[in-house]
Structures are given as C-alpha cells and as structure tokens.
C-alpha positions in Angstrom: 27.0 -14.0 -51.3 23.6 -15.5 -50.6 23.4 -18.8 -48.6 20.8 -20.9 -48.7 19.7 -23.0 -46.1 18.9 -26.4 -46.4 17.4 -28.5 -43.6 17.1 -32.2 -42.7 14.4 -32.6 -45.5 16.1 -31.4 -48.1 14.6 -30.5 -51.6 11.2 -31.9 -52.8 12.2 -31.9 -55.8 13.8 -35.4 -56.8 10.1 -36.7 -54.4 8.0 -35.4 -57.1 10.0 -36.5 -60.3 10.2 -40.4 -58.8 6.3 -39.9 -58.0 5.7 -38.3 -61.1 7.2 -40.9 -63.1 5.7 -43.6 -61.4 2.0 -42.3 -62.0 2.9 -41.8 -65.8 3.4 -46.1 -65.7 1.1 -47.1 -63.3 -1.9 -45.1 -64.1 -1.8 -46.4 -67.8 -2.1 -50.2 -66.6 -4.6 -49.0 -63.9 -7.3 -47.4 -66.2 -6.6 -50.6 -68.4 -7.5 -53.3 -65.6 -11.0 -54.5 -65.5 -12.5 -56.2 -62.1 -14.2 -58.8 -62.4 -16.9 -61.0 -59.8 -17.7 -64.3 -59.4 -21.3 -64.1 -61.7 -22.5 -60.7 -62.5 -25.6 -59.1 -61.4 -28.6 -59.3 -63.3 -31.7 -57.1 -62.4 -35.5 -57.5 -63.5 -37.6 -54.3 -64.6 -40.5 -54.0 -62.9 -43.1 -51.2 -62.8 -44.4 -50.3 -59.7 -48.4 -50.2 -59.3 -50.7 -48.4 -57.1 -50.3 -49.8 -53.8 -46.7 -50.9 -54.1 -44.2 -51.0 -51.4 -40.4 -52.3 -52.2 -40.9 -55.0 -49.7 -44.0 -56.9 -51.6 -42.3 -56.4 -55.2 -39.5 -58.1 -53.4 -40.7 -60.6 -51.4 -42.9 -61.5 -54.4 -40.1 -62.6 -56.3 -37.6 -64.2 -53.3 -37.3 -67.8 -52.9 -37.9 -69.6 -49.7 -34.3 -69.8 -48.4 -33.5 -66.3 -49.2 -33.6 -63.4 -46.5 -36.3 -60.8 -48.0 -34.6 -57.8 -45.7 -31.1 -58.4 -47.8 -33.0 -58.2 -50.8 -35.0 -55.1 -50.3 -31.5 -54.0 -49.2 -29.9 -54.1 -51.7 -32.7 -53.2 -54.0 -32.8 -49.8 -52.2 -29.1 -49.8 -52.6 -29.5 -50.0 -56.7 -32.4 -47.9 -57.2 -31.3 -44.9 -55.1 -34.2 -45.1 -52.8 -34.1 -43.4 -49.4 -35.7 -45.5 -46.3 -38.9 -43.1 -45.9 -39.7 -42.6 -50.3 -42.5 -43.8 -51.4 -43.1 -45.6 -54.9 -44.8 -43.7 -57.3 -46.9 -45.5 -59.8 -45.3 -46.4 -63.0 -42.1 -45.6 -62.0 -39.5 -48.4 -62.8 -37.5 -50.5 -60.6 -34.2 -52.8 -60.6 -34.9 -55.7 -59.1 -31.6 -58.2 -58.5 -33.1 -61.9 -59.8 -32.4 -64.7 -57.6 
C-alpha cells in the first residue's frame, strides 16, 4: 500500500544506538581521568597598595633570568584582569611564585 522510500543514507537509526552506546562507556572513564603537569602552580597572595601597578608587584618578586612581561602575563591571565584595569587598593592578587 504505502512505500517508503529509502535513499543512499539510509536510516539514522542504528548511527545513534552505536554513538549512544559508546558515550554511555567512554564518558564514565572520561569524567574519571585526571590530568596531570609536570609541577603544579603555586600562587602568592598579595594585597595591592595605593600606587600599585601589576608590573611592579611582579617584577618585584621575578628573578634575574626570568622575563617580567611573561609573568605579568600570565598574572593577568589568573586574576581576570583586562589590559587597561586599574588595581584598586586592598584588593587581592595571585601571583605565580618563581
């Protein structure tokens, strides 16, 4: 009576069930892996005083073989802090010791 018409692609069906079954396995062993890095990062607290720019907390604290732009980098990077914001006094920083 009625045909139905089945083209090249076929049925989506048996796609889902084999994807379906293989995020019921993997995502179990997914949420269960941890990453790891080579040493993890520790951060300082320091609170910012009037005056204060991100680049002098940092540079205060950087050695003399490390690059002070990287730093203030990635100090920006963990404390949310745009390019242009200034630091308000009191206010709390991360910084990453060295």
């Amino acid at each position: 009576m009625y045909r139905t018409h089945r083209g090249p692609g076929g049925s989506l069906i048996p796609f889902i069930q084999v994807l379906s079954l293989v995020l019921i396995f993997a995502l179990p062993v997914l949420w269960g892996s941890k990453v790891f890095t080579s040493s993890p990062a520790r951060y300082d607290h320091v609170v910012v005083h009037h005056g204060d720019t991100l680049w002098s907390l940092v540079s205060r604290r950087a050695t003399s073989t490390e690059d002070v732009s990287e730093a203030v980098y990635e100090a920006s990077l963990v404390n949310h802090l745009k390019a242009d914001e200034r630091l308000a006094p009191g206010r709390v920083l991360l910084l990453p010791q060295h």
